[in-house]
N, CA, C and O atoms as a GROMACS GRO file, in nm:
protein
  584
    1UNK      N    1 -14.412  17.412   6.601
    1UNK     CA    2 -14.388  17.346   6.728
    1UNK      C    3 -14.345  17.202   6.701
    1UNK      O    4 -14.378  17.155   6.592
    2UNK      N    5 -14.272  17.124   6.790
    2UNK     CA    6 -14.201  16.993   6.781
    2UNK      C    7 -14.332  16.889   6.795
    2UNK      O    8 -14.373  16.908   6.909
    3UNK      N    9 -14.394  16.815   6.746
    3UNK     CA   10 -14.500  16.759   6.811
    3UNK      C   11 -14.443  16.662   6.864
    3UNK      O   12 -14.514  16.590   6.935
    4UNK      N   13 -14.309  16.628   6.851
    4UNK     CA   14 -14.228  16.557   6.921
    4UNK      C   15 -14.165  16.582   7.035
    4UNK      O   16 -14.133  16.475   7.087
    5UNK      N   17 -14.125  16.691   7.109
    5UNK     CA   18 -14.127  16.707   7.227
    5UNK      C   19 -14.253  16.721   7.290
    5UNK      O   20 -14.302  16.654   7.382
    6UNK      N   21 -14.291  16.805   7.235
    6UNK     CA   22 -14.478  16.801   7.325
    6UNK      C   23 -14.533  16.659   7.349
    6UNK      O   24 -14.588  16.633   7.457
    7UNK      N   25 -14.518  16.560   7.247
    7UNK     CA   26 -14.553  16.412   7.319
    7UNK      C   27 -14.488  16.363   7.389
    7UNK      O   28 -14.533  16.265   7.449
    8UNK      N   29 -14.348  16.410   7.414
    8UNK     CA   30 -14.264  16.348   7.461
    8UNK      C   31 -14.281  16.400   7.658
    8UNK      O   32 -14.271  16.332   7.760
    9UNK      N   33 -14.313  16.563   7.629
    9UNK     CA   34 -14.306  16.597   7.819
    9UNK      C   35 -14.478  16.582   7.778
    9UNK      O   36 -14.510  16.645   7.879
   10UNK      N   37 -14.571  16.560   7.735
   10UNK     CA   38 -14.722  16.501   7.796
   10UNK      C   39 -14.744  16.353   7.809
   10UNK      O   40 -14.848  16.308   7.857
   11UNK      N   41 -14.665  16.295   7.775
   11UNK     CA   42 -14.659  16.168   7.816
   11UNK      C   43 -14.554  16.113   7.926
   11UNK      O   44 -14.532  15.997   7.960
   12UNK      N   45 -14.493  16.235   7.971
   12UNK     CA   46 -14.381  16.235   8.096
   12UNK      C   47 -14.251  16.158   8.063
   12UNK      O   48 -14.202  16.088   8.151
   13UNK      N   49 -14.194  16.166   7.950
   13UNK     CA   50 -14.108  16.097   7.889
   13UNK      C   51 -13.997  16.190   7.907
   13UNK      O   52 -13.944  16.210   7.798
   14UNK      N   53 -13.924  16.277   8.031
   14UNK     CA   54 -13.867  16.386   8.024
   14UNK      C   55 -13.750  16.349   7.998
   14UNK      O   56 -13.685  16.450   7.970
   15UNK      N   57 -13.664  16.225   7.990
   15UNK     CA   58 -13.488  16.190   7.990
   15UNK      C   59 -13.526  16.225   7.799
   15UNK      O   60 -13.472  16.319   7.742
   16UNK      N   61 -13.594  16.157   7.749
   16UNK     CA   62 -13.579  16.183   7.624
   16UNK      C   63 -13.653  16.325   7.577
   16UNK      O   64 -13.640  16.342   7.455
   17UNK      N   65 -13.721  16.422   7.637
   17UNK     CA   66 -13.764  16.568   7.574
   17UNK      C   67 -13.654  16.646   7.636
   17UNK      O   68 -13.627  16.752   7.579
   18UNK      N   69 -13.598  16.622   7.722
   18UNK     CA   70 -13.413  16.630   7.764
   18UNK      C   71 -13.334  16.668   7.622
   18UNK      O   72 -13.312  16.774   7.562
   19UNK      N   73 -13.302  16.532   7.597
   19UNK     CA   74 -13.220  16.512   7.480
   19UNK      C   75 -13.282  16.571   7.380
   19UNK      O   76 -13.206  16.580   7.284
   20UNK      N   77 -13.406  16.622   7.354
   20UNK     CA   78 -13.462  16.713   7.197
   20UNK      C   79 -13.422  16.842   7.241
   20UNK      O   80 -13.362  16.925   7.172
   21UNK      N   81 -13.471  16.859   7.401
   21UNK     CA   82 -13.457  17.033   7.403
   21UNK      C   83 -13.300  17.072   7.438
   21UNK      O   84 -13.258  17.185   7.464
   22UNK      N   85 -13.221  16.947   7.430
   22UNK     CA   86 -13.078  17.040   7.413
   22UNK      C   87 -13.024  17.111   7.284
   22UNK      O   88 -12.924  17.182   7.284
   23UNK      N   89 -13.094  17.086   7.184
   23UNK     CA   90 -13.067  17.127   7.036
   23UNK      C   91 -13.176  17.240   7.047
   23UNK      O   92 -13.252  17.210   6.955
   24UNK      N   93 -13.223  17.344   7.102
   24UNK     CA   94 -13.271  17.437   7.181
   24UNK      C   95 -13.216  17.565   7.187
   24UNK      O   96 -13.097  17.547   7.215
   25UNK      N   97 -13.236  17.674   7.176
   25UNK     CA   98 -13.190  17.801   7.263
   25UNK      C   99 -13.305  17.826   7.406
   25UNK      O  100 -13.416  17.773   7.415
   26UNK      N  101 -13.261  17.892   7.478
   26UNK     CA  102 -13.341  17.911   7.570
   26UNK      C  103 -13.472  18.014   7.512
   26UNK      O  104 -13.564  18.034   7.592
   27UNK      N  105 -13.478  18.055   7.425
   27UNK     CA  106 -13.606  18.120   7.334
   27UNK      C  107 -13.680  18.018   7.304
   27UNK      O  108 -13.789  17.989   7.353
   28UNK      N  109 -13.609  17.953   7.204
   28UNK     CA  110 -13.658  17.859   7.167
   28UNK      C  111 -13.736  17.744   7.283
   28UNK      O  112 -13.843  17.685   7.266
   29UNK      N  113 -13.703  17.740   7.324
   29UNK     CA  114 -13.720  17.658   7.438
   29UNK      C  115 -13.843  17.695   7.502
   29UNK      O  116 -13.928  17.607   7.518
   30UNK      N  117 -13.863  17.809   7.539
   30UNK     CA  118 -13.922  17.892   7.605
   30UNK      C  119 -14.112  17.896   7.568
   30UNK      O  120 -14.216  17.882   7.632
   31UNK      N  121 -14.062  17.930   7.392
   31UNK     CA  122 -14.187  17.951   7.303
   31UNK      C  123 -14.220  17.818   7.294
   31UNK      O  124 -14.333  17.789   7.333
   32UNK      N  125 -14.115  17.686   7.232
   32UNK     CA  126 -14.231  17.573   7.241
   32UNK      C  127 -14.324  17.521   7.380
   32UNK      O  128 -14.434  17.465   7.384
   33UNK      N  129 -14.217  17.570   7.510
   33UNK     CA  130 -14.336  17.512   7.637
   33UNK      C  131 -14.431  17.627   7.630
   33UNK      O  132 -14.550  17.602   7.613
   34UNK      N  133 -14.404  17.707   7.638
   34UNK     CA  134 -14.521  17.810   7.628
   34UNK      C  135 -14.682  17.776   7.520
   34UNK      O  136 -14.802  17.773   7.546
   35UNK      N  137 -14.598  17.757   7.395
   35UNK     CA  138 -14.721  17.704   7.322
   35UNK      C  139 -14.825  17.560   7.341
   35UNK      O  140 -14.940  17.521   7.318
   36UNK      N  141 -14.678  17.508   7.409
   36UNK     CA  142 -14.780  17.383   7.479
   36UNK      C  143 -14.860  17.376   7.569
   36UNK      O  144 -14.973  17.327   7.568
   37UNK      N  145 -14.774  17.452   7.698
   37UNK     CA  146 -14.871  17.499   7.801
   37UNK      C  147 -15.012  17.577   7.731
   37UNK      O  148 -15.126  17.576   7.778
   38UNK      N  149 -14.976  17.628   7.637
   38UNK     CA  150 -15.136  17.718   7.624
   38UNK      C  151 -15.216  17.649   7.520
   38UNK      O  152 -15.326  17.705   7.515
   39UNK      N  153 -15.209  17.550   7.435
   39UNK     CA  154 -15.265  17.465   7.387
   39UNK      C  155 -15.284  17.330   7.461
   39UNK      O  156 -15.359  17.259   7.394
   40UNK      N  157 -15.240  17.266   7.584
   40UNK     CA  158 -15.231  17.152   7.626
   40UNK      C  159 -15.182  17.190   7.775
   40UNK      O  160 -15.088  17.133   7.830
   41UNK      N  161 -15.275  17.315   7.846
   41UNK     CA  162 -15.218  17.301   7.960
   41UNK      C  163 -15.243  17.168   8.055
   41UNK      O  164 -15.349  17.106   8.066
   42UNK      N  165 -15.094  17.133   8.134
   42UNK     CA  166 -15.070  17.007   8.211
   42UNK      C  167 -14.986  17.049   8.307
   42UNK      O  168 -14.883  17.111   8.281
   43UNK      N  169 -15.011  17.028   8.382
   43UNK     CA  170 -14.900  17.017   8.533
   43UNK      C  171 -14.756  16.915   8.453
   43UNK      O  172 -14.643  16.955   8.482
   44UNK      N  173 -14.762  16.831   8.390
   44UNK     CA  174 -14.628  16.805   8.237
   44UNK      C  175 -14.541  16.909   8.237
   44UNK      O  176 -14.421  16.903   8.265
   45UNK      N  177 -14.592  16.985   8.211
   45UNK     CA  178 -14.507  17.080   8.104
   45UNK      C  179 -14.425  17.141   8.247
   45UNK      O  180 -14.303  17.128   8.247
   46UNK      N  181 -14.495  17.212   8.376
   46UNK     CA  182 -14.459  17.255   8.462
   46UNK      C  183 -14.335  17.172   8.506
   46UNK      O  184 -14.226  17.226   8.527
   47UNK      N  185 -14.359  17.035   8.518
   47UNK     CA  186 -14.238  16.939   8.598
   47UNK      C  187 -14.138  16.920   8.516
   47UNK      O  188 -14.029  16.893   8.566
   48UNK      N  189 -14.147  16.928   8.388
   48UNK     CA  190 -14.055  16.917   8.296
   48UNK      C  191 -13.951  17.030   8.303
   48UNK      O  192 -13.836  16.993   8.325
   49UNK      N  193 -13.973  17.178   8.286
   49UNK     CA  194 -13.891  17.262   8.322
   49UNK      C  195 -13.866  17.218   8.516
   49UNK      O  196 -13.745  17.201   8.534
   50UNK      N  197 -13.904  17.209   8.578
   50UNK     CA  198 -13.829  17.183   8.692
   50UNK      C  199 -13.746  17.080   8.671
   50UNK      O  200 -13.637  17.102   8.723
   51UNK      N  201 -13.754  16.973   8.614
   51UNK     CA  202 -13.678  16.850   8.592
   51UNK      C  203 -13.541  16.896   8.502
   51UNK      O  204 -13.438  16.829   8.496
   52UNK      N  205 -13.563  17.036   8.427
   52UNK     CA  206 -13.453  17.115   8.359
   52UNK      C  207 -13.375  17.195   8.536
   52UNK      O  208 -13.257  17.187   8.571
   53UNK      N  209 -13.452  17.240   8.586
   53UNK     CA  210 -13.360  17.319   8.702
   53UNK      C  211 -13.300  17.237   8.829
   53UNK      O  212 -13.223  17.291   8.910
   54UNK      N  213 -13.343  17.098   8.840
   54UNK     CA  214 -13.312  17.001   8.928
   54UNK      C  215 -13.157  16.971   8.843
   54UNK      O  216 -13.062  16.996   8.918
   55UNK      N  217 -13.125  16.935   8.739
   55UNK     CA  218 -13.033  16.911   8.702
   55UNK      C  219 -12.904  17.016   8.670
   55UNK      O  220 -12.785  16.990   8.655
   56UNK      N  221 -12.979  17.149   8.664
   56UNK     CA  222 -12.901  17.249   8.612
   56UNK      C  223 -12.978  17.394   8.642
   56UNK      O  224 -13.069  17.441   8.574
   57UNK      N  225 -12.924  17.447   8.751
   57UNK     CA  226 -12.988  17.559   8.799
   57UNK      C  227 -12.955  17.666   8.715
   57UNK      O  228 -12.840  17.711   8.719
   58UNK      N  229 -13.038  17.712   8.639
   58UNK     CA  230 -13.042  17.856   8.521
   58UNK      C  231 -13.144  17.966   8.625
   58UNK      O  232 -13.234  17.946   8.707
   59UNK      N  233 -13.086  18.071   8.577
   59UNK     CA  234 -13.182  18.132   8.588
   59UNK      C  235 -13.276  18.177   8.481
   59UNK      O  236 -13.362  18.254   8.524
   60UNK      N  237 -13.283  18.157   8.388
   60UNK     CA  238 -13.387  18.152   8.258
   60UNK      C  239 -13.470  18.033   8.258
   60UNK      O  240 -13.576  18.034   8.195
   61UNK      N  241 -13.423  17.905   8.338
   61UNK     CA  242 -13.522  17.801   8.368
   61UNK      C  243 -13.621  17.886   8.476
   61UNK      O  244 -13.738  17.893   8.438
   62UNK      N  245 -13.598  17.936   8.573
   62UNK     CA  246 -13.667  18.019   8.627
   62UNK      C  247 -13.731  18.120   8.562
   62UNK      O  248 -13.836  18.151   8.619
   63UNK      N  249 -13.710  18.179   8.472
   63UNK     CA  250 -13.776  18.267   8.426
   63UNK      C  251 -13.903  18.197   8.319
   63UNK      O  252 -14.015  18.247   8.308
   64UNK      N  253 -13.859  18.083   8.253
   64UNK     CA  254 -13.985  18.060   8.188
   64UNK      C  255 -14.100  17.951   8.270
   64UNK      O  256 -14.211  17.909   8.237
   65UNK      N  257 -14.015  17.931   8.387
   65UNK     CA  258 -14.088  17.815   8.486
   65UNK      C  259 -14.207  17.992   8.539
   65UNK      O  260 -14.324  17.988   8.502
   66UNK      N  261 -14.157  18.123   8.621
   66UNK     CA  262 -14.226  18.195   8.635
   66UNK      C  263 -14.366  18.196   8.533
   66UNK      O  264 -14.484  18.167   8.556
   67UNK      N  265 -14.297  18.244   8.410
   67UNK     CA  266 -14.419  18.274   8.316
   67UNK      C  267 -14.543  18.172   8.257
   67UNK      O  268 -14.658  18.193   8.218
   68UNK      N  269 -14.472  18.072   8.269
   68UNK     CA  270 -14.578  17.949   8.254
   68UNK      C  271 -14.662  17.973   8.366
   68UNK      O  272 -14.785  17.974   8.364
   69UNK      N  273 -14.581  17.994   8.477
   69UNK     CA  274 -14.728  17.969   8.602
   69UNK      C  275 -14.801  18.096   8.576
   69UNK      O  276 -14.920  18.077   8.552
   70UNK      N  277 -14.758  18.235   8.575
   70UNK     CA  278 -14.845  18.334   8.582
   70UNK      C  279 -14.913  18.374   8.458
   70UNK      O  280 -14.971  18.482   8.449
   71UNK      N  281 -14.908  18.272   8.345
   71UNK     CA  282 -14.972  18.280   8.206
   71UNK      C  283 -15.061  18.173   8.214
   71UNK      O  284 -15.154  18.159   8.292
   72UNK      N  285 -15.005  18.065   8.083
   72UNK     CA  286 -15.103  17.950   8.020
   72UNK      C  287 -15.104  17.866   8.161
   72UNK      O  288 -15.166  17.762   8.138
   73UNK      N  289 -15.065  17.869   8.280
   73UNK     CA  290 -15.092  17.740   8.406
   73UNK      C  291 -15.171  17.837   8.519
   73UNK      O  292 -15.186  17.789   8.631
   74UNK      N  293 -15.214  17.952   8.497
   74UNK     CA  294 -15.276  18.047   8.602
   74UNK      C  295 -15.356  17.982   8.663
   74UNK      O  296 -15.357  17.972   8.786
   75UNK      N  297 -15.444  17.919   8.574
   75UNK     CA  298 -15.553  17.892   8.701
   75UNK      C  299 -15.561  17.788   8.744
   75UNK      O  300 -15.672  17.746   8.775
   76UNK      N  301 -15.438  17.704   8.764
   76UNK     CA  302 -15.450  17.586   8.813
   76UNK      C  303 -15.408  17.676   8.978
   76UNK      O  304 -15.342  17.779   8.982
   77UNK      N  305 -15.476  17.595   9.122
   77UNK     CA  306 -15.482  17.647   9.234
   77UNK      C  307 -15.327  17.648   9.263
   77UNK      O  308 -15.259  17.550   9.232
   78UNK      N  309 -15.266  17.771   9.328
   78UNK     CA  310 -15.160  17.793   9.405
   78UNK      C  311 -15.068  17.812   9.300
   78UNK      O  312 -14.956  17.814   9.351
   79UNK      N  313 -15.058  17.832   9.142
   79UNK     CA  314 -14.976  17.876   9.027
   79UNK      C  315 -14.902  17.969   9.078
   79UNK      O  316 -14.781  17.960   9.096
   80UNK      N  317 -14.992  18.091   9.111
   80UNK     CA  318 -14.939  18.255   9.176
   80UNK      C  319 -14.772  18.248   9.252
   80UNK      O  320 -14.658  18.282   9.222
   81UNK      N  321 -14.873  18.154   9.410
   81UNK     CA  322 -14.757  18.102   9.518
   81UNK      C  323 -14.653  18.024   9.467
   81UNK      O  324 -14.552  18.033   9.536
   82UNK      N  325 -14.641  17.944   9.359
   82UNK     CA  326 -14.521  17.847   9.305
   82UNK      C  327 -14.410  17.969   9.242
   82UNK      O  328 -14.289  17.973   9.267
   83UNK      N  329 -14.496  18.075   9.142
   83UNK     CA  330 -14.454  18.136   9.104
   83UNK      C  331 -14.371  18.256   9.166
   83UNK      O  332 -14.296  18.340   9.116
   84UNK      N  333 -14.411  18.231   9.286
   84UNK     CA  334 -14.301  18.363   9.376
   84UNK      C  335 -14.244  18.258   9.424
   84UNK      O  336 -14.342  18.231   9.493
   85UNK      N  337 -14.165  18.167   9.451
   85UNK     CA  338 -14.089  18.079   9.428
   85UNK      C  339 -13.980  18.129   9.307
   85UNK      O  340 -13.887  18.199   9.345
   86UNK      N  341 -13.987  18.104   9.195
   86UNK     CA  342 -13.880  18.123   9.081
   86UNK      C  343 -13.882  18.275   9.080
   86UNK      O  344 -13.785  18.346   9.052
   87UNK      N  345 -14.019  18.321   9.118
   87UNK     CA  346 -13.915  18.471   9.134
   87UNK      C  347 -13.816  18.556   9.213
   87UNK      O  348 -13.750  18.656   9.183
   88UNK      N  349 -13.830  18.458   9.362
   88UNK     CA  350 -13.780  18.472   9.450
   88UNK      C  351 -13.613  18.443   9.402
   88UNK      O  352 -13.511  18.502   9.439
   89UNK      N  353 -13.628  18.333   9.309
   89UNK     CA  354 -13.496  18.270   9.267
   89UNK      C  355 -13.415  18.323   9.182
   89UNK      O  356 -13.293  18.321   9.193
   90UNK      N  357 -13.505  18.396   9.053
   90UNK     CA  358 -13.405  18.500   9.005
   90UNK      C  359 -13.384  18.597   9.037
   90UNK      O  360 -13.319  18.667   8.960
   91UNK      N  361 -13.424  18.651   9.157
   91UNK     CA  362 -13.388  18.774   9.228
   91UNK      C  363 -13.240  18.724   9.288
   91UNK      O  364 -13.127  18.772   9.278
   92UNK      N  365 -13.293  18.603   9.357
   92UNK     CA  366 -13.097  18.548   9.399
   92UNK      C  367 -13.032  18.545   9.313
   92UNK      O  368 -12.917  18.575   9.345
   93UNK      N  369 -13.047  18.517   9.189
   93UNK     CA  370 -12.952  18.455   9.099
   93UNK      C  371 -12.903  18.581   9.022
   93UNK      O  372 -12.793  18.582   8.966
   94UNK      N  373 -13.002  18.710   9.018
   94UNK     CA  374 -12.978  18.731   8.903
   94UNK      C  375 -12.850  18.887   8.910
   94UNK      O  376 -12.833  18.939   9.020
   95UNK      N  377 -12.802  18.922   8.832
   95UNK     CA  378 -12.656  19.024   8.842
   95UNK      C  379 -12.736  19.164   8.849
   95UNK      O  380 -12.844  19.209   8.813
   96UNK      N  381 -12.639  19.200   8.904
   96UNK     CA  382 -12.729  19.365   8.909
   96UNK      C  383 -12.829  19.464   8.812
   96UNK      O  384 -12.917  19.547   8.837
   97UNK      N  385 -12.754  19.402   8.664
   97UNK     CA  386 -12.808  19.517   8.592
   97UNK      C  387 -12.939  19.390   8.526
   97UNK      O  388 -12.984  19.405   8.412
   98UNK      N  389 -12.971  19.309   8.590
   98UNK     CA  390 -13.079  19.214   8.609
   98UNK      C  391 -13.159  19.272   8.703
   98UNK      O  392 -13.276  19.288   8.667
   99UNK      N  393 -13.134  19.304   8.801
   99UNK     CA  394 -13.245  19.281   8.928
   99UNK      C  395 -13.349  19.342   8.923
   99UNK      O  396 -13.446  19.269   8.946
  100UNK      N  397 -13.375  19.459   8.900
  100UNK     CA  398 -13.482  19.583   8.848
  100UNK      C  399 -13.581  19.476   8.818
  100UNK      O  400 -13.681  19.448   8.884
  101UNK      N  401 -13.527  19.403   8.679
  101UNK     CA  402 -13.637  19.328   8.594
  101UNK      C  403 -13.702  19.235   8.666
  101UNK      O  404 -13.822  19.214   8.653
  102UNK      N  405 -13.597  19.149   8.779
  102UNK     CA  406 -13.705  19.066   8.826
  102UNK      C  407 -13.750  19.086   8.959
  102UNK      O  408 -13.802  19.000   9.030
  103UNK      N  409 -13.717  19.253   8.999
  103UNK     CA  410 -13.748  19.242   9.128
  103UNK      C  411 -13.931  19.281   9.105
  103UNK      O  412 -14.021  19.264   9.187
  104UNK      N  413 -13.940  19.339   8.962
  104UNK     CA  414 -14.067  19.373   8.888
  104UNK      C  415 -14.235  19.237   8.891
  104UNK      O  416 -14.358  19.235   8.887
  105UNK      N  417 -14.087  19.127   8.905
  105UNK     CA  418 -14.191  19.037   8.907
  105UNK      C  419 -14.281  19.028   9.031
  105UNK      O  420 -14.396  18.985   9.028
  106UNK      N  421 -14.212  19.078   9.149
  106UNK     CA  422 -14.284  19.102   9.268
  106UNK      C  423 -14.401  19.194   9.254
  106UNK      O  424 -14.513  19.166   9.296
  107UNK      N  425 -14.371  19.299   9.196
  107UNK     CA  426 -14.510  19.353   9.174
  107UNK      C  427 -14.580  19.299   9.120
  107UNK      O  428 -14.691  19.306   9.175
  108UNK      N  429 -14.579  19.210   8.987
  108UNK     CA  430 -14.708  19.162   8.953
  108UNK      C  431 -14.758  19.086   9.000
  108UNK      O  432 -14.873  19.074   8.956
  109UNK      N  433 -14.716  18.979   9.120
  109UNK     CA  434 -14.758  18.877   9.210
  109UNK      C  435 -14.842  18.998   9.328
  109UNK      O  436 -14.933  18.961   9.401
  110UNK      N  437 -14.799  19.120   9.326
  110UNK     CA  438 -14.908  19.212   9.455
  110UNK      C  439 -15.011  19.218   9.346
  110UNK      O  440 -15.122  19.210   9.398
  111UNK      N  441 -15.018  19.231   9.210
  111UNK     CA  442 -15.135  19.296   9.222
  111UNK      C  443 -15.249  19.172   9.112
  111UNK      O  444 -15.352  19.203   9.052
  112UNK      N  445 -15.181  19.030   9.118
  112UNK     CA  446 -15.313  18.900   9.096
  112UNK      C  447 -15.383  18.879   9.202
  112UNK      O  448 -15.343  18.897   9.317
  113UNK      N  449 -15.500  18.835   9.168
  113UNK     CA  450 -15.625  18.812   9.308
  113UNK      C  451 -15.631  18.772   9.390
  113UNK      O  452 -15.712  18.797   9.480
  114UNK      N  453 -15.461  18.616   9.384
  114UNK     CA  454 -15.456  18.599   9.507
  114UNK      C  455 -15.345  18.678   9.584
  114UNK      O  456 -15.302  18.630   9.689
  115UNK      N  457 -15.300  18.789   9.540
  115UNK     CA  458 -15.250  18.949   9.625
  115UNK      C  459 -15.092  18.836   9.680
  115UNK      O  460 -15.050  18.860   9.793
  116UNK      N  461 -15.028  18.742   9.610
  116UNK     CA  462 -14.907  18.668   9.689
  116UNK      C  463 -14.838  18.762   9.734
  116UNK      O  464 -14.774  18.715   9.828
  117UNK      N  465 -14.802  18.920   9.712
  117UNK     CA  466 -14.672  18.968   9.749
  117UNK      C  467 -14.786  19.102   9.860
  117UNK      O  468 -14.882  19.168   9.820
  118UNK      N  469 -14.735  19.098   9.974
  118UNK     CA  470 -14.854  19.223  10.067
  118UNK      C  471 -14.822  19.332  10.042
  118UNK      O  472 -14.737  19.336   9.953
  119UNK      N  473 -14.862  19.458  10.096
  119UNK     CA  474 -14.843  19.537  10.044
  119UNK      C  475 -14.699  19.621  10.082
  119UNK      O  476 -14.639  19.696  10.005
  120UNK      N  477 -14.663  19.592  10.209
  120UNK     CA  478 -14.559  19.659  10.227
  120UNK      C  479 -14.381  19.629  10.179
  120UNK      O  480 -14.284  19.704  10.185
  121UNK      N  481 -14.396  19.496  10.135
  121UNK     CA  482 -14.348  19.370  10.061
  121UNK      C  483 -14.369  19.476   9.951
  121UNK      O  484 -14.277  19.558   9.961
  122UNK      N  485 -14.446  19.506   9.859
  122UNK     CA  486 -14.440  19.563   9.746
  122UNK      C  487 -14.390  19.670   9.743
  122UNK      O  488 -14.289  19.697   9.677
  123UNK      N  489 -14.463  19.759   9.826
  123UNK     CA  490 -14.381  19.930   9.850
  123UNK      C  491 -14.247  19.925   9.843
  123UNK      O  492 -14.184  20.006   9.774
  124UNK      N  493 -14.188  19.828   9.915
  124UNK     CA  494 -14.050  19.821   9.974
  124UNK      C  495 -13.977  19.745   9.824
  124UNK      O  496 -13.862  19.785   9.804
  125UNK      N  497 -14.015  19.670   9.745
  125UNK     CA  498 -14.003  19.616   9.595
  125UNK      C  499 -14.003  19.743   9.510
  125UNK      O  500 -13.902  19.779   9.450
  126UNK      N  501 -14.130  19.817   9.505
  126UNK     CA  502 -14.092  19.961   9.403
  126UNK      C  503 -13.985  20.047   9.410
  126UNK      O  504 -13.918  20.090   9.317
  127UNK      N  505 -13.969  20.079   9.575
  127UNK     CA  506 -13.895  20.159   9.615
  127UNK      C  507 -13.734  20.154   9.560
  127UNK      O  508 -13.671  20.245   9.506
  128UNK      N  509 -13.690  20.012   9.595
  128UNK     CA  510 -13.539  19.969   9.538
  128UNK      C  511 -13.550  19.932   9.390
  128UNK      O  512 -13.444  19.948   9.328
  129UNK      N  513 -13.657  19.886   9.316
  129UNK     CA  514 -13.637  19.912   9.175
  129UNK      C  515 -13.598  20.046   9.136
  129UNK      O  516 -13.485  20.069   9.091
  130UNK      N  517 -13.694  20.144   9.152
  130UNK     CA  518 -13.628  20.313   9.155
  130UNK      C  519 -13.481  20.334   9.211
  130UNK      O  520 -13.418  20.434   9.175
  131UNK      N  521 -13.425  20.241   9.299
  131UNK     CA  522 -13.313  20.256   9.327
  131UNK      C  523 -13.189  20.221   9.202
  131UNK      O  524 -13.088  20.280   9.162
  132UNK      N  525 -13.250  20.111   9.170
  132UNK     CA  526 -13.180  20.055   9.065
  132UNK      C  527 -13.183  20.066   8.937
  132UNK      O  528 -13.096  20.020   8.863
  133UNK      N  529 -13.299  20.137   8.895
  133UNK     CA  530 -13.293  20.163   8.757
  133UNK      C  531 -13.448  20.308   8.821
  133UNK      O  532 -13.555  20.275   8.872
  134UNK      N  533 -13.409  20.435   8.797
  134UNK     CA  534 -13.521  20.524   8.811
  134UNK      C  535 -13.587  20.554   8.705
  134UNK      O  536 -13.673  20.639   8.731
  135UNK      N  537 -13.585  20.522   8.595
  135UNK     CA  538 -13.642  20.517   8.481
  135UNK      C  539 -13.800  20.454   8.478
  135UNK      O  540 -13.906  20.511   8.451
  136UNK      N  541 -13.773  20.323   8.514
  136UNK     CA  542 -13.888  20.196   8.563
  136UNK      C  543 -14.033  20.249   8.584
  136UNK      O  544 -14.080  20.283   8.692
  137UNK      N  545 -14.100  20.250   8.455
  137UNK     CA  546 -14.224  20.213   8.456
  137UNK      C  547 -14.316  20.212   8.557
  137UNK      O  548 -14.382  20.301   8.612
  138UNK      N  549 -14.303  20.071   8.574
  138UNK     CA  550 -14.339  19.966   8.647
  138UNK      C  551 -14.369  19.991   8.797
  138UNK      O  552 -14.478  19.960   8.847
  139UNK      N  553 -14.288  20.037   8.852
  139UNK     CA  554 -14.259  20.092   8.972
  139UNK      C  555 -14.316  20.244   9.048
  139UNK      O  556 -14.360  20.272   9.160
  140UNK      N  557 -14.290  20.322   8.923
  140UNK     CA  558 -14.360  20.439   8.902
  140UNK      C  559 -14.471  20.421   8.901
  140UNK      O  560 -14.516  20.439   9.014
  141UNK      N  561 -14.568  20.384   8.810
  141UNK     CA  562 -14.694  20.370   8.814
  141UNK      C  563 -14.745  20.283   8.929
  141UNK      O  564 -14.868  20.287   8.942
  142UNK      N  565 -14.680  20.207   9.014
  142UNK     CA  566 -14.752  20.148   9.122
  142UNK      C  567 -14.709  20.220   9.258
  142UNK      O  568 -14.759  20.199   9.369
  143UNK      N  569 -14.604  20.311   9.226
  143UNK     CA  570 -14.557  20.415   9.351
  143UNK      C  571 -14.716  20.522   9.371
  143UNK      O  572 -14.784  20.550   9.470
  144UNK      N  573 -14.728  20.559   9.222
  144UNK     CA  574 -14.830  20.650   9.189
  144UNK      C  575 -14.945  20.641   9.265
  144UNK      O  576 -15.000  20.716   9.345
  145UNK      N  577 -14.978  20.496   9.207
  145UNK     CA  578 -15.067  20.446   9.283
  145UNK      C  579 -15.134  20.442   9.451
  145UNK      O  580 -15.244  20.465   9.500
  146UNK      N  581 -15.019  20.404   9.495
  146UNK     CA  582 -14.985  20.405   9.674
  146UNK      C  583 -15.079  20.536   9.700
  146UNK      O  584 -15.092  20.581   9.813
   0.00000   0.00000   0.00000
């Protein structure tokens, strides 16, 4: 890990952890906030990838802004709700033979404790994943479920 970007977004220094994480892949990228968030979770690390999507709307900024909240930032209050936010966003953003994957993320927001996605919201989420890819896991086993 960079201990140089990690001081750089925990001390809120984001114009310059900017300029480190452009020499970056979005993997890369991904695994060092991740490891920070889960060694040094901070509401930091969270604003820092937004301070990446304020300037430049990705949808992979969304995707690791999602997983931070529903991983290493869970239990900070309302993580869940932020997090159907960016999932909401790569569902807009993302190309067809994408959508399956993140329409998936809706299910896992129905079934954390604070239940963000209801249930018919979800049914209606499994249903068009099966539309889009019938293969899907994911969907299956929570159709099953129903």
């Amino acid at each position: 890990m960079s201990n140089n970007l990690k001081d750089l977004i925990l001390e809120g220094k984001f114009e310059e952890a900017k300029i480190v994480s452009k020499h970056l892949s979005f993997e890369e990228l991904d695994g060092e906030l991740t490891d920070i968030a889960f060694t040094r979770p901070s509401m930091s690390i969270y604003t820092f990838i937004v301070s990446l999507l304020i300037e430049n709307e990705k949808i992979e900024f969304h995707e690791i802004a999602f997983e931070m909240l529903v991983n290493p930032l869970c239990h900070i209050e309302g993580a869940h709700h932020a997090a159907l936010y960016h999932a909401r966003r790569c569902i807009e953003l993302a190309d067809q033979q994408e959508l399956a994957e993140y329409l998936s993320y809706l299910l896992f927001l129905h079934e954390v404790p604070d239940k963000v996605i209801n249930d018919d919201e979800a049914l209606a989420t499994a249903k068009k994943i099966l539309e889009l890819d019938s293969d899907n896991d994911v969907a299956k086993e929570f159709l099953a479920e129903k």
